[in-house]
PDB file of N, CA, C and O in Angstrom, chain B, residues numbered from 101:
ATOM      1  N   UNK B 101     -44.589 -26.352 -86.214  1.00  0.00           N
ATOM      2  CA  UNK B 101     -45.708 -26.804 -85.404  1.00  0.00           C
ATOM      3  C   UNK B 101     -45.916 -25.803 -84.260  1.00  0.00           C
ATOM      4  O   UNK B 101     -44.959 -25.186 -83.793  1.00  0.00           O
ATOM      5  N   UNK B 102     -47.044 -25.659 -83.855  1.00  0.00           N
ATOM      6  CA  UNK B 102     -46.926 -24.162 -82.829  1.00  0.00           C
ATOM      7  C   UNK B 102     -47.453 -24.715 -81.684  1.00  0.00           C
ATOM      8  O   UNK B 102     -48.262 -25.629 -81.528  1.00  0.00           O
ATOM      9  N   UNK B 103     -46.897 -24.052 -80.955  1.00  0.00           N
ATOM     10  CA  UNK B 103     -46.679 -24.473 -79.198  1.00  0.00           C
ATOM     11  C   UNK B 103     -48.369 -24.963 -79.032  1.00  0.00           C
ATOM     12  O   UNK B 103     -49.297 -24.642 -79.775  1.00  0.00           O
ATOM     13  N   UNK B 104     -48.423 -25.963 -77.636  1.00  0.00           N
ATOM     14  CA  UNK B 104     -49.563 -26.001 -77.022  1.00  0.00           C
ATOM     15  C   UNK B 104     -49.608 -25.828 -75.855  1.00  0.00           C
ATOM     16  O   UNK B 104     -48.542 -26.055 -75.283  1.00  0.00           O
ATOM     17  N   UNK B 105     -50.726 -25.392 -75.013  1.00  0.00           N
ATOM     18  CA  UNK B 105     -50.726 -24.769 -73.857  1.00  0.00           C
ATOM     19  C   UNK B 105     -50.652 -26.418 -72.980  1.00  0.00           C
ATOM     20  O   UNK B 105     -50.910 -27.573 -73.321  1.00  0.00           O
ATOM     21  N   UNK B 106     -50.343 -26.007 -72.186  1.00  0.00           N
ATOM     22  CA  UNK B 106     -49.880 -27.479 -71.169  1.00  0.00           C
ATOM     23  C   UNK B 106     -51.159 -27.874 -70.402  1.00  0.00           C
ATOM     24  O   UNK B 106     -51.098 -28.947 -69.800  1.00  0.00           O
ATOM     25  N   UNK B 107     -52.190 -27.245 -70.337  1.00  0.00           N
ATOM     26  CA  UNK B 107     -53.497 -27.209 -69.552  1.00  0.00           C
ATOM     27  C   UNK B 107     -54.693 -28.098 -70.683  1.00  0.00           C
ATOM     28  O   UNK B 107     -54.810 -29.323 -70.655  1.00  0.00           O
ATOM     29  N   UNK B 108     -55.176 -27.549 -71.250  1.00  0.00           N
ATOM     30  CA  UNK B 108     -55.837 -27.982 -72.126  1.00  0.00           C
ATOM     31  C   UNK B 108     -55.532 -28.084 -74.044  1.00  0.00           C
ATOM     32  O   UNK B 108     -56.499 -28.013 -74.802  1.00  0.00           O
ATOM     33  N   UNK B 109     -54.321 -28.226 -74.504  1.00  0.00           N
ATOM     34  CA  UNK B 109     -53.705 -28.516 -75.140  1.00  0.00           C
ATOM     35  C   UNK B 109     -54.324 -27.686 -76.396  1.00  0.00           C
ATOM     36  O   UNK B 109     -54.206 -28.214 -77.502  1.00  0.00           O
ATOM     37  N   UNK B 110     -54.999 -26.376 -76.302  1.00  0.00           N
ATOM     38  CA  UNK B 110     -54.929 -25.371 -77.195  1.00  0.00           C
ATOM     39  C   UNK B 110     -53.920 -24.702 -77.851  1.00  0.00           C
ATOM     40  O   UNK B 110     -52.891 -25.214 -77.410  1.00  0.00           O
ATOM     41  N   UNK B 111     -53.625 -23.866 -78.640  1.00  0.00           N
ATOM     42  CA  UNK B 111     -52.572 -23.700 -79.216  1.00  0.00           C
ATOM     43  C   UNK B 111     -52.444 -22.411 -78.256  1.00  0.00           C
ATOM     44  O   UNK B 111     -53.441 -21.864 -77.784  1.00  0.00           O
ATOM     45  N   UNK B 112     -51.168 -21.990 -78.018  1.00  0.00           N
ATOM     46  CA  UNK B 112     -50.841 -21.613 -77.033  1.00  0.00           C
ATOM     47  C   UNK B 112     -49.855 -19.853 -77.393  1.00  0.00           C
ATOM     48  O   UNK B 112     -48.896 -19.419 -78.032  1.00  0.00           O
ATOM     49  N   UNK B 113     -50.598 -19.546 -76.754  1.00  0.00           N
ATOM     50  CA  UNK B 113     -50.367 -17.495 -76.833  1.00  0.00           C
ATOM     51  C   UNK B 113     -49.161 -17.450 -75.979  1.00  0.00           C
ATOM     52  O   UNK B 113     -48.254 -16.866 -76.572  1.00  0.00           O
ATOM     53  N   UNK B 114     -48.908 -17.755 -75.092  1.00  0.00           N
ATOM     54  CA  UNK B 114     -48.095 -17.564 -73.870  1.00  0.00           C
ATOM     55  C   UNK B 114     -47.191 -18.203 -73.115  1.00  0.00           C
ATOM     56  O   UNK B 114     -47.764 -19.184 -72.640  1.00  0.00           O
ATOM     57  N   UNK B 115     -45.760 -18.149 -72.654  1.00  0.00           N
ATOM     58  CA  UNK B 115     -45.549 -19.096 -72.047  1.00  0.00           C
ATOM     59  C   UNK B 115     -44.400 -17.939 -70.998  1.00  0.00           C
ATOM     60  O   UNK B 115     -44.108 -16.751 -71.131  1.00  0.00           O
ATOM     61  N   UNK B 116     -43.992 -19.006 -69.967  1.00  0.00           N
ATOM     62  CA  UNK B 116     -43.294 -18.404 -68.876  1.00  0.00           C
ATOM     63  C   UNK B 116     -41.830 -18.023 -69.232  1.00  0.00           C
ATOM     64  O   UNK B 116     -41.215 -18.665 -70.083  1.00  0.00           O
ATOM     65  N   UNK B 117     -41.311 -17.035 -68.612  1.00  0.00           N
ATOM     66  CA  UNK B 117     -40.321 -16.706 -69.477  1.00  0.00           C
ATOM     67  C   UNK B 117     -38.902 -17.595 -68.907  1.00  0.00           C
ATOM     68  O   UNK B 117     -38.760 -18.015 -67.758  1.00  0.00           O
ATOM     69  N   UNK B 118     -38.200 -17.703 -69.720  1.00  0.00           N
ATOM     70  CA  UNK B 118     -37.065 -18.885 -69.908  1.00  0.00           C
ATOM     71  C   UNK B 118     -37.506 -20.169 -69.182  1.00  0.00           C
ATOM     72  O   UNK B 118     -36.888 -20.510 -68.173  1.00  0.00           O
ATOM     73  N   UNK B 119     -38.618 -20.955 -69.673  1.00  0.00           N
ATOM     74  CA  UNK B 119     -39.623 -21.656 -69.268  1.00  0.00           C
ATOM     75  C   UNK B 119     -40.258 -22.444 -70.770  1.00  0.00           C
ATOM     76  O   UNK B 119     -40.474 -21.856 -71.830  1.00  0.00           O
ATOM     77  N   UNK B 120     -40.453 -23.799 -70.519  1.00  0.00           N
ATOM     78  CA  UNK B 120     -40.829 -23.858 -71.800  1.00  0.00           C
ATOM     79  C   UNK B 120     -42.454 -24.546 -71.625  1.00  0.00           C
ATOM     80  O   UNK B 120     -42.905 -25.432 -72.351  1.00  0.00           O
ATOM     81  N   UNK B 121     -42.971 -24.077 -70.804  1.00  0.00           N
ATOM     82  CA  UNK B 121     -44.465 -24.170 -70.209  1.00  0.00           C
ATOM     83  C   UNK B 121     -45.134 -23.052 -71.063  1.00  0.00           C
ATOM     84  O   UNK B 121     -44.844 -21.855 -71.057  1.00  0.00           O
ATOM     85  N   UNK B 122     -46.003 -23.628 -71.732  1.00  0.00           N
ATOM     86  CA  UNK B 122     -46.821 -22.632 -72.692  1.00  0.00           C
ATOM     87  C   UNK B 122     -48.262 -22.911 -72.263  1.00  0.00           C
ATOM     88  O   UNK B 122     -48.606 -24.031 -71.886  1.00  0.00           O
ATOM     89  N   UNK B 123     -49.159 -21.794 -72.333  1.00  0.00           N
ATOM     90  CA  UNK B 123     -50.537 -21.467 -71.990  1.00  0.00           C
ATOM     91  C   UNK B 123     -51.230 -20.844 -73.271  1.00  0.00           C
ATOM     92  O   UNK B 123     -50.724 -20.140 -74.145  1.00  0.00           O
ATOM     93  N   UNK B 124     -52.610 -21.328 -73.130  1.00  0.00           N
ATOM     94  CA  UNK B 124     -53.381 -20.439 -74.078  1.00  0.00           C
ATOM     95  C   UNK B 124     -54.110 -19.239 -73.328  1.00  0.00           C
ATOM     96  O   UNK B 124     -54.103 -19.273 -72.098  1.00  0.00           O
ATOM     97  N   UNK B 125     -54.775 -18.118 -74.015  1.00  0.00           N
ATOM     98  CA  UNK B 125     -54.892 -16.800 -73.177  1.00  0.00           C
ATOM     99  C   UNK B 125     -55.955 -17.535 -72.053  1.00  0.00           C
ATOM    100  O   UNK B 125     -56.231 -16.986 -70.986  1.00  0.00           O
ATOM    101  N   UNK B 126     -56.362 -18.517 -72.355  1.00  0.00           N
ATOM    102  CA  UNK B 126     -58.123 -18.419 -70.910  1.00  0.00           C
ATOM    103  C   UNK B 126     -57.019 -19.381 -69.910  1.00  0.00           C
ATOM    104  O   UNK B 126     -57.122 -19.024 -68.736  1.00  0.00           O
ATOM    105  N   UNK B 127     -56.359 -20.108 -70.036  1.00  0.00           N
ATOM    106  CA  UNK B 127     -55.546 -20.772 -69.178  1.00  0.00           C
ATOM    107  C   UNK B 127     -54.695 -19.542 -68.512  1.00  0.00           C
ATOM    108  O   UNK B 127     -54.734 -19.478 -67.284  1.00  0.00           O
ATOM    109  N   UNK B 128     -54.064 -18.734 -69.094  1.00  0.00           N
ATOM    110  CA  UNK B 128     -53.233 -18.291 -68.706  1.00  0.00           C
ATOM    111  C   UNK B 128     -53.778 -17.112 -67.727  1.00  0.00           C
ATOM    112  O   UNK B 128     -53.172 -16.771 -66.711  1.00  0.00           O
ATOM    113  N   UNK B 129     -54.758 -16.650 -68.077  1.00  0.00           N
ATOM    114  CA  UNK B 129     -55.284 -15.824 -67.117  1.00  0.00           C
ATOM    115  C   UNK B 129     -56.167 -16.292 -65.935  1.00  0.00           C
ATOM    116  O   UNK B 129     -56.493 -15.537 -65.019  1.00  0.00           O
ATOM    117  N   UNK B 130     -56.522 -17.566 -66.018  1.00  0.00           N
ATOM    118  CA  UNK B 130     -57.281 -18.424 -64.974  1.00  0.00           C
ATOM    119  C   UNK B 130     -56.210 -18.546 -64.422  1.00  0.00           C
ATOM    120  O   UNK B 130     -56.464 -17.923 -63.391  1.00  0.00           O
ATOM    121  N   UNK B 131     -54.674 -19.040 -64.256  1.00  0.00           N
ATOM    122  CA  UNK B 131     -53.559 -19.682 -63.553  1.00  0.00           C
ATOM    123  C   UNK B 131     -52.900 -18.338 -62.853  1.00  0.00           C
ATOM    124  O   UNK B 131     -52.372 -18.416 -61.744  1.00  0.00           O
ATOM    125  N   UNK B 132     -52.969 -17.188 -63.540  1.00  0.00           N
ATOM    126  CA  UNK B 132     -51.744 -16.089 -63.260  1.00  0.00           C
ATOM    127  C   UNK B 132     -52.525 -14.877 -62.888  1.00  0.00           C
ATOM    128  O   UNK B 132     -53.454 -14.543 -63.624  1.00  0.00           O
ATOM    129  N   UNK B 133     -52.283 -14.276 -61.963  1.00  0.00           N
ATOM    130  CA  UNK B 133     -52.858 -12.911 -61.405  1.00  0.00           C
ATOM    131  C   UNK B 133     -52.353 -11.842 -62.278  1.00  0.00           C
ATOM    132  O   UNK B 133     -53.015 -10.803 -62.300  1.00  0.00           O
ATOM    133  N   UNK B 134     -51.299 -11.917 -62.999  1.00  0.00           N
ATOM    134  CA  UNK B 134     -50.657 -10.934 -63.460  1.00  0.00           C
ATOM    135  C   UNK B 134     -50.240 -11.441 -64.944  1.00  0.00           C
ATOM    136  O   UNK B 134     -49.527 -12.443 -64.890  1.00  0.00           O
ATOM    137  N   UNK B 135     -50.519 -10.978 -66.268  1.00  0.00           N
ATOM    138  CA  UNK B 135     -49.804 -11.859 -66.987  1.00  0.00           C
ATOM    139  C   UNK B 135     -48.542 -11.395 -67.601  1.00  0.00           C
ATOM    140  O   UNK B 135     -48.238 -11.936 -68.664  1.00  0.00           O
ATOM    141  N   UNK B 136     -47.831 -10.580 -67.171  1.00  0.00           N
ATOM    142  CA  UNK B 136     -47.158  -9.682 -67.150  1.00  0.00           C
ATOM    143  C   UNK B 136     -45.462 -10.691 -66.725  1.00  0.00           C
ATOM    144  O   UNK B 136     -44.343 -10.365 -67.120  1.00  0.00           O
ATOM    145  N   UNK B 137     -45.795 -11.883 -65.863  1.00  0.00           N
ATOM    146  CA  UNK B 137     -44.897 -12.494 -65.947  1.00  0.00           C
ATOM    147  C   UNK B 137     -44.991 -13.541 -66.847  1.00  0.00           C
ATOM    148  O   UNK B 137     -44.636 -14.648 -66.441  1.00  0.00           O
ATOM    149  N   UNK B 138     -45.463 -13.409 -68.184  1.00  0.00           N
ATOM    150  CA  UNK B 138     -45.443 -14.395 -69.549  1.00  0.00           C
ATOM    151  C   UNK B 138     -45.358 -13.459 -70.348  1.00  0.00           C
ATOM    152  O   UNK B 138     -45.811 -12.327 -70.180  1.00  0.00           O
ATOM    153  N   UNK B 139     -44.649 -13.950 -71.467  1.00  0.00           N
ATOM    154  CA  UNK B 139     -43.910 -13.654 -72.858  1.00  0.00           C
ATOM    155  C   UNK B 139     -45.000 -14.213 -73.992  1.00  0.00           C
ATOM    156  O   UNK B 139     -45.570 -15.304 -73.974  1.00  0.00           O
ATOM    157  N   UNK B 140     -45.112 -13.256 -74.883  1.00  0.00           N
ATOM    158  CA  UNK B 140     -46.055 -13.512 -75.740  1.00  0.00           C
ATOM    159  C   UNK B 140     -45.586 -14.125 -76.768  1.00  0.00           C
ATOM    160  O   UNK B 140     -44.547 -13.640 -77.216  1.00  0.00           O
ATOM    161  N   UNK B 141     -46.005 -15.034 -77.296  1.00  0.00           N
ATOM    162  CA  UNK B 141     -45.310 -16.139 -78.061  1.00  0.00           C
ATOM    163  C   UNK B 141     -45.690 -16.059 -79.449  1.00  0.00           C
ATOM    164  O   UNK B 141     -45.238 -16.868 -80.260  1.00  0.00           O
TER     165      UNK B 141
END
């Protein structure tokens, strides 16, 4: 079953690293200035 982003429950590209908070890419770049601190999933 593949991750969902915690925001709007899309399936989810991204999450924080040793973190089990997952984002999809428009969440994740609306929330994070940098996405550089998320792991591509």
């Amino acid at each position: 079953m593949p991750k969902r982003c915690i925001i709007c429950e899309s399936e989810a590209e991204f999450c924080i690293k040793d973190s089990s908070e997952s984002y999809c890419k428009e969440c994740a770049e609306e929330n994070f200035d940098d996405l550089g601190y998320l792991e591509r999933i």
